[in-house]
C-alpha positions as CSV (number, residue, x, y, z in Angstrom):
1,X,-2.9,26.8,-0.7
2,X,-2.8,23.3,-1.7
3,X,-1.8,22.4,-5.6
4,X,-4.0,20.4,-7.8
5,X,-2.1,18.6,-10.7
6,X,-4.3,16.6,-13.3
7,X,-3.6,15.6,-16.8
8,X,-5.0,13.7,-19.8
9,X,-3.6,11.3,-21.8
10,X,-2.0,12.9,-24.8
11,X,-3.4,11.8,-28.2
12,X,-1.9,10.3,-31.2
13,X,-2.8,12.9,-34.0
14,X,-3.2,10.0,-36.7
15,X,-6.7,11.2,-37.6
16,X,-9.6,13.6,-36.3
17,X,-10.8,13.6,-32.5
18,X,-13.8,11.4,-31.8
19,X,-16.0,11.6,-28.6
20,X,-13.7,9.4,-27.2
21,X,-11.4,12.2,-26.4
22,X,-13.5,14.5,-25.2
23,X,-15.1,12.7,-22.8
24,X,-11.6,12.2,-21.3
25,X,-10.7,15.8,-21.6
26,X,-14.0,17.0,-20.5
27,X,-13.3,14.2,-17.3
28,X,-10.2,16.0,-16.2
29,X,-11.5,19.6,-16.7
30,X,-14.6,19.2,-14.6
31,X,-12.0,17.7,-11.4
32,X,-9.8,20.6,-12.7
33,X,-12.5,23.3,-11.9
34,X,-13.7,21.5,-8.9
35,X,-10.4,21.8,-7.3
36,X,-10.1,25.4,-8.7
37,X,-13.3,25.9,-6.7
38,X,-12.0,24.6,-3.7
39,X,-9.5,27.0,-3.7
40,X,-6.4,24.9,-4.7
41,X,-3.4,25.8,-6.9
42,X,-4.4,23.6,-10.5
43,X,-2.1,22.9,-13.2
44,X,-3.5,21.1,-16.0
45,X,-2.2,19.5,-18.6
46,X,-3.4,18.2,-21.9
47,X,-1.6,17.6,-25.7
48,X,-1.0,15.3,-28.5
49,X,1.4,12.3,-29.1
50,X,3.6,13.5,-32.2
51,X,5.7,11.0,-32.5
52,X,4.3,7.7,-32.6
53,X,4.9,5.3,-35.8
54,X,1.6,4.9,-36.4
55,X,1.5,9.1,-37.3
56,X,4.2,9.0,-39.7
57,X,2.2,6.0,-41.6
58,X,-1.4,8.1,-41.5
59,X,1.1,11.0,-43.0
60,X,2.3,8.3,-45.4
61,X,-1.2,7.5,-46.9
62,X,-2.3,10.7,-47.2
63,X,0.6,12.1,-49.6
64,X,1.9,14.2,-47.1
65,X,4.9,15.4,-45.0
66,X,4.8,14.3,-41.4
67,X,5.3,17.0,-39.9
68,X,3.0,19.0,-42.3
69,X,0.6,16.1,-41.3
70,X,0.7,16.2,-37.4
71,X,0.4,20.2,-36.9
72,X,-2.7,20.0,-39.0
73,X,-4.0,17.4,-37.0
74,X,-2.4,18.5,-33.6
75,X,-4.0,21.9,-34.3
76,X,-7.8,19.9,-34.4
77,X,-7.1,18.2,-31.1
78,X,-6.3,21.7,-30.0
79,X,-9.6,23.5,-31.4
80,X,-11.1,20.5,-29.5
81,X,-10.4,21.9,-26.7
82,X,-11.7,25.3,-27.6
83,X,-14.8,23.6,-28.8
84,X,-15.8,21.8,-25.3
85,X,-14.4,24.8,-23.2
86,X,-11.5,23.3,-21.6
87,X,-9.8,25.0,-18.8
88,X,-6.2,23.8,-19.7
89,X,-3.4,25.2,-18.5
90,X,-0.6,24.3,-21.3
91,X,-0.7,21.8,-24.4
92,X,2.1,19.6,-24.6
93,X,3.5,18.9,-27.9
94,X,6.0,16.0,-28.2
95,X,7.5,17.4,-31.1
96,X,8.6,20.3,-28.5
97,X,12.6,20.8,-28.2
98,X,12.0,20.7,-24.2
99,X,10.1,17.7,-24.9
100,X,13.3,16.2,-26.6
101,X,15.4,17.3,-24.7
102,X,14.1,15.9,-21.1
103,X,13.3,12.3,-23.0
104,X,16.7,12.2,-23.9
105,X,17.7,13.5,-20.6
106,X,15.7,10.2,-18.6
107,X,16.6,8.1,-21.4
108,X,20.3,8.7,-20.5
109,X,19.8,8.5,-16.5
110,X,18.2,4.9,-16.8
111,X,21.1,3.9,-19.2
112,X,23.8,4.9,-17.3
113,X,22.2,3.4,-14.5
114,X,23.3,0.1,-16.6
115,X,19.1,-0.7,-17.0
116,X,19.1,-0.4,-20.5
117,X,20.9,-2.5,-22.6
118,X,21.3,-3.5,-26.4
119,X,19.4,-6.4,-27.4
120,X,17.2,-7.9,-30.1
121,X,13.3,-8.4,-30.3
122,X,10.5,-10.7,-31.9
123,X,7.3,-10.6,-31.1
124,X,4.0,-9.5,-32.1
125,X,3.8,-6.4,-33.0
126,X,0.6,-3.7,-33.0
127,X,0.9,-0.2,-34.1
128,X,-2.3,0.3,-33.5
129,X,-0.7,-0.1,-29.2
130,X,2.4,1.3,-30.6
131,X,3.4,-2.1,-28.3
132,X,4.5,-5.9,-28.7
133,X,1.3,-8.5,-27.6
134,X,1.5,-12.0,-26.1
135,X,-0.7,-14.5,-28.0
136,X,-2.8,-14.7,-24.1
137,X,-3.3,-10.8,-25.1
138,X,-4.7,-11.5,-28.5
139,X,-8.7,-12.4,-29.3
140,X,-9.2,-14.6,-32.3
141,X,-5.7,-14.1,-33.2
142,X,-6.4,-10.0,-33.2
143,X,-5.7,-7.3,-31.0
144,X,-8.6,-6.6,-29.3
145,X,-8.1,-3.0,-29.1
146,X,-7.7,-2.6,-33.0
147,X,-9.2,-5.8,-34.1
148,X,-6.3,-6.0,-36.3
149,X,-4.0,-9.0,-36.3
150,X,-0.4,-7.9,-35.0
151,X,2.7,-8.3,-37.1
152,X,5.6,-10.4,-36.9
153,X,8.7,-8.1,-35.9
154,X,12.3,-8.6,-35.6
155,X,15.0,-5.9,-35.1
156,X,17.6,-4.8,-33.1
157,X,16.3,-3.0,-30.0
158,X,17.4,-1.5,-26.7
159,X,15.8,-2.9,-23.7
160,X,14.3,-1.1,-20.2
161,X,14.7,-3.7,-16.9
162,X,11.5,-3.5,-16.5
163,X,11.6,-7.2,-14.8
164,X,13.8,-6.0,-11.6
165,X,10.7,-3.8,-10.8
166,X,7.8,-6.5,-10.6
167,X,8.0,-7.0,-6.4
168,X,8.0,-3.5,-6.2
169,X,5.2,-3.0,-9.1
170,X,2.6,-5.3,-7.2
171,X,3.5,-3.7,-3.5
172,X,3.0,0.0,-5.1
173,X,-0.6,-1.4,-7.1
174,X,-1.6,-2.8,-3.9
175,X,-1.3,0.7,-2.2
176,X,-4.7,2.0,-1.4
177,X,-5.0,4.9,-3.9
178,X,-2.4,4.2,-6.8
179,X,-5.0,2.9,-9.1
180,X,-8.0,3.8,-8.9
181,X,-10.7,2.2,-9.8
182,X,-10.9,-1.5,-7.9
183,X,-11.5,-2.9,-11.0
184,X,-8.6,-1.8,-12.8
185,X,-6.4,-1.8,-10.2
186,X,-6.8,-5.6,-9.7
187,X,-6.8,-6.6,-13.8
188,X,-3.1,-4.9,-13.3
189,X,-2.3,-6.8,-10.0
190,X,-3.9,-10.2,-11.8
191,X,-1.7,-9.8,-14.9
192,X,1.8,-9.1,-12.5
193,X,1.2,-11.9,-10.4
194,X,0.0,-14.6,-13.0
195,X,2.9,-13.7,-15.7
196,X,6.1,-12.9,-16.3
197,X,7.1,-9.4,-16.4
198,X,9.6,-9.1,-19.4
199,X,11.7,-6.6,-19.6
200,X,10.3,-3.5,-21.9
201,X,11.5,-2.9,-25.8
202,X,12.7,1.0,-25.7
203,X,13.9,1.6,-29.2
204,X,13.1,1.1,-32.5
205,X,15.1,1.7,-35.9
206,X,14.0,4.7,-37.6
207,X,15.5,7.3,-38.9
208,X,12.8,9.3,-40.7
209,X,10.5,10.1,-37.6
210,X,11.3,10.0,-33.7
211,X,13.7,11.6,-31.0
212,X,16.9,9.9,-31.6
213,X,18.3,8.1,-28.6
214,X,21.1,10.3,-26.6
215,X,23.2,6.9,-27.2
216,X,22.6,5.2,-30.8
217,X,21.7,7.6,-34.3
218,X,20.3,4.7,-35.7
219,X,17.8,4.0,-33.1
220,X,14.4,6.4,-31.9
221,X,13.4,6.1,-28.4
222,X,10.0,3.8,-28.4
223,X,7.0,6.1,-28.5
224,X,5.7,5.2,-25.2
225,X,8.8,5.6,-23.0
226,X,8.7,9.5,-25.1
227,X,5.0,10.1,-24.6
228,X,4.4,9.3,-20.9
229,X,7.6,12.0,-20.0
230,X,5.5,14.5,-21.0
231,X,3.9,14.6,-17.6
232,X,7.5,15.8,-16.4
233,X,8.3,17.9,-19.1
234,X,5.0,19.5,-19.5
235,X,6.3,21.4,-16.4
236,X,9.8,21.8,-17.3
237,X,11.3,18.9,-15.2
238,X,14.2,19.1,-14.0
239,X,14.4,22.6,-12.6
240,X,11.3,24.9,-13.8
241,X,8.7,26.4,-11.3
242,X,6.2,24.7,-12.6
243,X,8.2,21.4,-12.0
244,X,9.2,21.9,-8.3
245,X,5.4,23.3,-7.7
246,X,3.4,20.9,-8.9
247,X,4.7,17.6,-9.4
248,X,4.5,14.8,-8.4
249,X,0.7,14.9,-10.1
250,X,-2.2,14.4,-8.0
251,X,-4.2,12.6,-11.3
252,X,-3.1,10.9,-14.4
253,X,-6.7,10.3,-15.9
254,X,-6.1,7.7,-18.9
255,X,-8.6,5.3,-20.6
256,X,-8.3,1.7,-19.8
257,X,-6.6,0.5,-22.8
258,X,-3.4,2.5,-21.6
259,X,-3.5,0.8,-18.1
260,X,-0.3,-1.0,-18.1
261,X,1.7,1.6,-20.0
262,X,0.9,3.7,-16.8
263,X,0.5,1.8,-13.5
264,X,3.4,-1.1,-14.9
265,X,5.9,0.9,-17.3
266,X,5.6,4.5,-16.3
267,X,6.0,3.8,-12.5
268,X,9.1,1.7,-13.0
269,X,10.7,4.4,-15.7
270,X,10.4,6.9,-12.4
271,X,11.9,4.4,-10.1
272,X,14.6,3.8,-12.2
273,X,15.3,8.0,-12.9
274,X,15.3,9.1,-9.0
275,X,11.7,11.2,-10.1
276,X,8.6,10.8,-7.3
277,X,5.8,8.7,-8.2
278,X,2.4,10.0,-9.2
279,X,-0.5,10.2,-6.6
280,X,-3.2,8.4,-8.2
281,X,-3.6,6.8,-12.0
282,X,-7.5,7.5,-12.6
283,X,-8.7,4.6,-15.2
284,X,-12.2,5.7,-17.2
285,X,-14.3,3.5,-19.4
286,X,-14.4,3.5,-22.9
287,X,-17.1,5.2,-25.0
288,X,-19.1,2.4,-27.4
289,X,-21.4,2.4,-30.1
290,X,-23.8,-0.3,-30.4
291,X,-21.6,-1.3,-27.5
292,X,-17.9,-1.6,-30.2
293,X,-15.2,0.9,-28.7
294,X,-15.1,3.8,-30.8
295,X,-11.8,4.0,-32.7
296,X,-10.3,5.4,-35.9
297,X,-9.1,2.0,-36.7
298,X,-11.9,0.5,-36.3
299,X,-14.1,3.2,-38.3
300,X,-16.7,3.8,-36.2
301,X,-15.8,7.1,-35.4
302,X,-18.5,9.9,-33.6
303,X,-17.4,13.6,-34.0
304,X,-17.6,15.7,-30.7
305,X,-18.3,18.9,-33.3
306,X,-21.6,17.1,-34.4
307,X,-23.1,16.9,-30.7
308,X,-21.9,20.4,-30.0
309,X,-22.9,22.1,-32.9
310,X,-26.4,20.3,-33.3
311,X,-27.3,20.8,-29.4
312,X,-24.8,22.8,-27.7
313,X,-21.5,21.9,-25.9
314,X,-23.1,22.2,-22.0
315,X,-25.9,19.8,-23.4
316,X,-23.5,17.6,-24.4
317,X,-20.6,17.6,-21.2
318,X,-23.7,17.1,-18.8
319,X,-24.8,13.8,-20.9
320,X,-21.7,12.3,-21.2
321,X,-20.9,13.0,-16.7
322,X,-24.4,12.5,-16.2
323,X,-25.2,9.1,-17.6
324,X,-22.1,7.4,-17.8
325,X,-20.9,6.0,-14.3
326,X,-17.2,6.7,-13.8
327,X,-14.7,3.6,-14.5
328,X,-17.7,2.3,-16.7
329,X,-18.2,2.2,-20.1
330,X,-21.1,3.8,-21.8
331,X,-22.8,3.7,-25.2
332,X,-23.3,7.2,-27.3
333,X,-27.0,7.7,-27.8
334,X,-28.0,10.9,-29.3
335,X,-31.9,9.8,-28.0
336,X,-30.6,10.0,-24.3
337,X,-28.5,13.4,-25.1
338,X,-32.3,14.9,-26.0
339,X,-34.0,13.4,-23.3
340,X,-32.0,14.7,-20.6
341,X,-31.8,18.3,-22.1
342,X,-35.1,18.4,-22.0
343,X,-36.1,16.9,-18.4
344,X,-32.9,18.5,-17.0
345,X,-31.2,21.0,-18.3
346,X,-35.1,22.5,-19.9
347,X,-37.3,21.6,-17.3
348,X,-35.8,21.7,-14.1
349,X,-32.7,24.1,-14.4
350,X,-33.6,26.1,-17.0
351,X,-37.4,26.4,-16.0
352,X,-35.9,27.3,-12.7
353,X,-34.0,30.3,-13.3
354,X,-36.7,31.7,-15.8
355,X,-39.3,31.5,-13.3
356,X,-37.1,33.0,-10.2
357,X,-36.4,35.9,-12.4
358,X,-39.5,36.3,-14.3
359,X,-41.2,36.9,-10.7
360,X,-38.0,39.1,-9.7
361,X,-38.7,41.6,-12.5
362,X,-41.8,41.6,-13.2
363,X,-42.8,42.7,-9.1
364,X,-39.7,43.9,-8.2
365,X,-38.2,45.8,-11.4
366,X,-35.1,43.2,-10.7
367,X,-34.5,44.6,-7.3
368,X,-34.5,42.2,-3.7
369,X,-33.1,43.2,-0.6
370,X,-32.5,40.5,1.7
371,X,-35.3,39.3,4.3
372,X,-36.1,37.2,6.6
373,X,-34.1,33.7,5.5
374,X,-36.5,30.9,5.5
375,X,-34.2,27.7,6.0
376,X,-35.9,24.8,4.5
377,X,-34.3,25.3,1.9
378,X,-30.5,25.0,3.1
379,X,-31.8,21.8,4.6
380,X,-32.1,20.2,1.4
381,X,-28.1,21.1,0.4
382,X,-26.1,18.3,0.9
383,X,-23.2,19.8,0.0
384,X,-21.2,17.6,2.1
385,X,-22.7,14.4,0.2
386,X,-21.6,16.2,-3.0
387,X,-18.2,17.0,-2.3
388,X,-17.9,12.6,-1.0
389,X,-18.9,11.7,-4.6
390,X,-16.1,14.1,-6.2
391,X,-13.4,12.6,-4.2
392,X,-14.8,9.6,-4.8
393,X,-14.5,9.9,-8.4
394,X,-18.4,9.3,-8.7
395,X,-18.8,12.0,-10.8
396,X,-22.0,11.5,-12.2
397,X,-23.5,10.9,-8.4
398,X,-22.1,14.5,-7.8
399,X,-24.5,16.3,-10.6
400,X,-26.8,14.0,-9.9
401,X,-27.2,15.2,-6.0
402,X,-27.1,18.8,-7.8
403,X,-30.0,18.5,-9.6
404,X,-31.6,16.7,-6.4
405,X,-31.2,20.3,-5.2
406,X,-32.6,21.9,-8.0
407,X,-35.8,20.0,-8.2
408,X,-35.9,20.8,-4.1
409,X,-36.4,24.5,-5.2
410,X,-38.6,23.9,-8.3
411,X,-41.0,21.9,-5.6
412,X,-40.5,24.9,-3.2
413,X,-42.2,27.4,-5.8
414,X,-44.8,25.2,-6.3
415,X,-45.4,24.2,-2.3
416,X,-45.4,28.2,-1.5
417,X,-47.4,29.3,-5.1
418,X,-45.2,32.3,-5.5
419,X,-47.7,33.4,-8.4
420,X,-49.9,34.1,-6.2
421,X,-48.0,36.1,-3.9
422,X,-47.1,39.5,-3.4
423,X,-45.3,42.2,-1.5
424,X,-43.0,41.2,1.1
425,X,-43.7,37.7,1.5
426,X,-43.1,37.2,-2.2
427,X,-40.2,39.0,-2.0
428,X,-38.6,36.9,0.9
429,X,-39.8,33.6,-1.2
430,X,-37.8,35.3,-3.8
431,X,-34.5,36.1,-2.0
432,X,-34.5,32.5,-1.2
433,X,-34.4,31.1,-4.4
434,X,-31.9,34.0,-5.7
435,X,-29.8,32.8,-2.9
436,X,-30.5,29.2,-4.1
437,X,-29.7,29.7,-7.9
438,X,-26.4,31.7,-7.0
439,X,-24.9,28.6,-5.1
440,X,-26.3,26.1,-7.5
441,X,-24.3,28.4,-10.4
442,X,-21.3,27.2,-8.4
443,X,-21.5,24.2,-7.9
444,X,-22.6,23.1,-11.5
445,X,-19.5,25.3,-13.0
446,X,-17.1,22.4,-13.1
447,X,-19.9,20.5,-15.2
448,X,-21.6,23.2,-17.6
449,X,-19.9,26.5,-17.1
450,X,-21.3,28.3,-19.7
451,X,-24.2,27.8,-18.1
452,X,-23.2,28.6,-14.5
453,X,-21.8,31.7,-16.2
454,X,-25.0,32.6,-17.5
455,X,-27.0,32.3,-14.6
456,X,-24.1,34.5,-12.7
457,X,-25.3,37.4,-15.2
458,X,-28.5,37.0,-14.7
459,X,-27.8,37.1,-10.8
460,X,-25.8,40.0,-11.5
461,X,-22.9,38.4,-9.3
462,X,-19.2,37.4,-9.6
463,X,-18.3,33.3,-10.3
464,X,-18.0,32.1,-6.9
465,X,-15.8,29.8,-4.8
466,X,-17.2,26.4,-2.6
467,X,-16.2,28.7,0.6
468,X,-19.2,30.8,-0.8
469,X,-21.9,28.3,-1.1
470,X,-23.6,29.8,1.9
471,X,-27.5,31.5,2.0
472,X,-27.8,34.8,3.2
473,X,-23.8,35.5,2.2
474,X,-25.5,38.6,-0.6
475,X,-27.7,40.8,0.8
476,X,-29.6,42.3,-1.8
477,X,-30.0,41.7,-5.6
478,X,-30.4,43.7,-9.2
479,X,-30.8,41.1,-11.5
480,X,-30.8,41.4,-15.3
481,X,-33.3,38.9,-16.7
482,X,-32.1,37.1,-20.2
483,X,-32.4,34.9,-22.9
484,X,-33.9,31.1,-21.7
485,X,-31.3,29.1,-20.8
486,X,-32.0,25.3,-22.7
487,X,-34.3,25.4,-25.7
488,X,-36.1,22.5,-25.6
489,X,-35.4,19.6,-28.6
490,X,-38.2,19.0,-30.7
C-alpha cells in the first residue's frame, strides 16, 4: 500500500478564520480523500501557528492572556474544520510540548553544525509576514501582503546560513515536481537568481511569548523556523511510527504568500538537519474580493460559517473547486455560489438521483435485479481523463469531467423516455443508471461527501473505492428513496 502524506499550512490564530482558510483546507482534504480512494495509506495534517508575535499583540489589544487568547481562537480554526467536514488526521498545535521539544531539537542540530551564529539585524520589519522585507519587496513603501508599511528593527539576532544553500536551492527548484505550479516555481527561481540570498534572521528577543532557543534564554526561536517543523513533529519526528511511515510528505499545499518560506527557507533548514526533503510544495491562489486578497489586516474579511450556514457546506466546497482554477486566484461571489447550486448540484445531480429513484420505487417497490447491461453508458466514463486532472492538480477540470458524466445520464433518461416505459425494459434502463449513480457517489466523495454519502443511502450500498468504479460490479438493488438532495435557491 502506497502512503499519501498532505498537509496545510498551519494558521496564525490572531483573529477568526475567513474563506481563505478553508478553501486551503478544503484543497488538501479533497487530494486527501482522492488518495484515500485510491487505496493509499493518508496521513493528513492540519493546525494553527501559536506562536507567532503578531498573536501575542492580537492577545495584547483585546485585554487578554495569550494563552487564554490563542486556545479560544485555535479552538475556532478547529470547529472550522468540523464545519466544512474535514477528513484530518491530527491538529498540530505549536504550543504542543512535542512541538517544543523537536524545534529545539533542529534548532540545536543546525547550530552545532556551526550554521547558526550570533549576530545583529536591521531591516524592515512586517509582522504582518512575521519576516524582514527588502525595499524591491515593498509597493508604495507597503508590504503588499498587509498594505501596511514595515518597521524599522534593530536587535540582536541569531542567524541561519541560509546563503551556503543558494546553488543548491535553484538546482532543487529546477527539479521537475518540487514546486508546483510553473508559475510559482519560476517567481522563486527569478528571485534566487536575480538577488542575493542573505542569510536568514532565526531569533528574536522575547521573553513573554515563544519557545526559548536550546542555546540563549533571552532569545525565542523566529516563528517561521518553529512553524514549518511542524510538518516533522506533527508525526513525531525523530523516531515515532507515524514519522518513519509517512514522511518525507508527498504535499505541502501553502498559499502563495508563503512561497519562499517553503521552497527557499524550509528546504535549506532540512538540508542543514540530515531530514529528507518534501516531494512536492503545492502553491494555490489567493481568494479576493472585488479582486483585494482577503485578510484580517486588511478588514475585508468573508466568514466560511456564513456560506455554510446560509446554503450548506457541499454547496459551498463544490463552488470554491469548481470555479476557481487551481494555482489561480478567484473572487468570492455569493451570485456564482447560487447559480451553480442550482444548474449543478439542483438540476443535474440532484434531479438525477430523484428521478432514478422515483421510477425505482414507484414500478419496482425499490427492488432491481441486474439485467442485461446496456454499455453506452460506460462509454461516456472517462475515468482515466479524470484521474489525469487530479494528478495534475487541475482540480476543478476533475469535477468538471464528473458532471460531464452526469449530464451523460440525465440525456440518457431523456433519449430512452423511461416515463414511458415499463416492465423489463424499464427495469434494465433502470439498473443502468443505479449502476451509474453508485460510481458517480464515488467519484464526487472527495469533493461533496455528504452528498456522495447520501446518495450511498439511497443506493442502499457501502462508500466505495476507485477499484469499484465498474458497471455491473452489484447485482441487484433495494433502494430507500429520500429527502431531495439540493433545494433550489430562490
Amino acid at each position: 500500500m502506497k502512503k499519501f502524506y498532505i498537509t496545510t499550512a498551519i494558521d496564525y490564530v490572531n483573529g477568526d478564520p475567513h474563506i481563505g482558510h478553508a478553501y486551503e483546507k478544503i484543497l488538501a482534504d479533497v487530494l486527501a480523500r482522492w488518495h484515500y480512494l485510491k487505496g493509499d495509506d493518508v496521513f493528513f495534517l492540519t493546525g494553527t501557528d501559536d506562536n507567532a508575535q503578531k498573536n501575542q499583540e492580537a492577545a495584547k489589544k483585546a485585554g487578554k492572556n495569550t494563552k487564554e487568547f490563542i486556545d479560544e481562537n485555535a479552538k475556532k480554526f478547529e470547529e472550522l474544520c468540523n464545519d466544512l467536514n474535514i477528513k484530518y488526521n491530527y491538529f498540530i498545535r505549536t504550543t504542543e510540548s512535542r512541538h517544543e521539544k523537536v524545534s529545539k531539537e533542529i534548532f540545536k542540530i543546525v547550530y552545532d553544525k556551526r550554521e547558526i551564529y550570533k549576530g545583529s539585524y536591521e531591516g524592515l520589519y512586517c509582522t504582518g509576514c512575521e519576516a524582514f522585507l527588502t525595499e524591491r519587496e515593498l509597493v508604495d513603501g507597503k508590504c503588499p501582503e498587509h498594505d501596511e508599511k514595515p518597521k524599522k528593527l534593530k536587535e540582536e539576532s541569531y542567524f541561519f546560513k541560509l546563503s551556503k544553500y543558494r546553488n543548491e536551492l535553484i538546482k532543487l527548484i529546477e527539479s521537475k515536481d518540487f514546486l508546483l505550479p510553473k508559475e510559482k516555481k519560476n517567481e522563486i527561481l527569478s528571485r534566487l537568481k536575480d538577488e542575493e540570498l542573505k542569510d536568514l534572521s532565526v531569533s528574536r528577543i522575547n521573553k513573554e511569548w515563544g519557545i526559548k532557543t536550546p542555546i540563549d534564554n533571552n532569545h525565542v526561536i523566529y516563528v517561521w523556523f518553529d512553524a514549518l517543523i511542524n510538518y516533522v513533529s506533527g508525526l513525531d519526528y525523530p523516531n515515532g511510527k507515524n514519522y518513519k511511515k509517512y514522511w518525507p510528505a508527498d504535499v505541502h499545499l501553502i498559499g502563495k504568500g508563503i512561497n519562499w518560506f517553503h521552497s527557499v527557507i524550509w528546504p535549506a533548514m532540512l538540508i542543514s538537519s540530515g531530514i529528507k526533503l518534501p516531494k512536492t510544495i503545492l502553491v494555490h491562489g489567493y481568494l479576493t474580493v472585488n479582486g483585494n486578497k482577503i485578510g484580517k489586516s486588511l478588514g475585508n474579511v468573508v466568514s466560511p460559517k456564513f456560506f455554510i450556514d446560509k446554503y450548506g457546506v457541499d454547496q459551498l466546497r463544490y463552488y470554491l473547486i469548481r470555479e476557481i482554477p487551481f494555482g489561480q486566484d478567484g473572487d468570492v461571489s455569493e451570485e456564482v455560489l447560487k447559480n451553480r447550486t442550482n444548474n449543478e448540484l439542483a438540476n443535474e445531480l440532484g434531479n438525477l438521483v430523484s428521478r432514478v429513484l422515483t421510477l425505482t420505487d414507484k414500478y419496482f417497490n425499490g427492488k432491481i435485479k441486474g439485467s442485461i447491461f446496456n454499455k453506452e453508458l460506460k462509454t461516456k466514463l472517462n475515468l482515466k481523463k479524470i484521474e489525469s486532472h487530479i494528478d495534475k492538480f487541475e482540480l476543478h477540470n476533475a469535477i468538471s469531467e464528473i458532471f460531464k458524466f452526469i449530464s451523460e445520464c440525465n440525456k440518457y433518461v431523456n433519449k430512452e423516455k423511461l416515463w414511458e416505459l415499463e416492465g423489463k425494459k424499464l427495469e434494465k434502463h433502470l439498473y443502468n443508471l443505479l449502476e451509474s449513480l453508485r460510481i458517480i457517489s464515488i467519484l464526487i466523495y472527495p469533493f461533496i461527501p455528504n452528498t456522495s454519502e447520501k446518495i450511498n443511502t439511497q443506493l442502499n450500498v457501502k462508500q466505495g473505492l476507485l477499484k469499484d468504479c465498474k458497471f455491473r460490479l452489484i447485482k441487484s438493488y433495494s433502494t430507500k428513496k429520500g429527502e431531495i438532495l439540493f433545494k433550489k435557491i430562490k
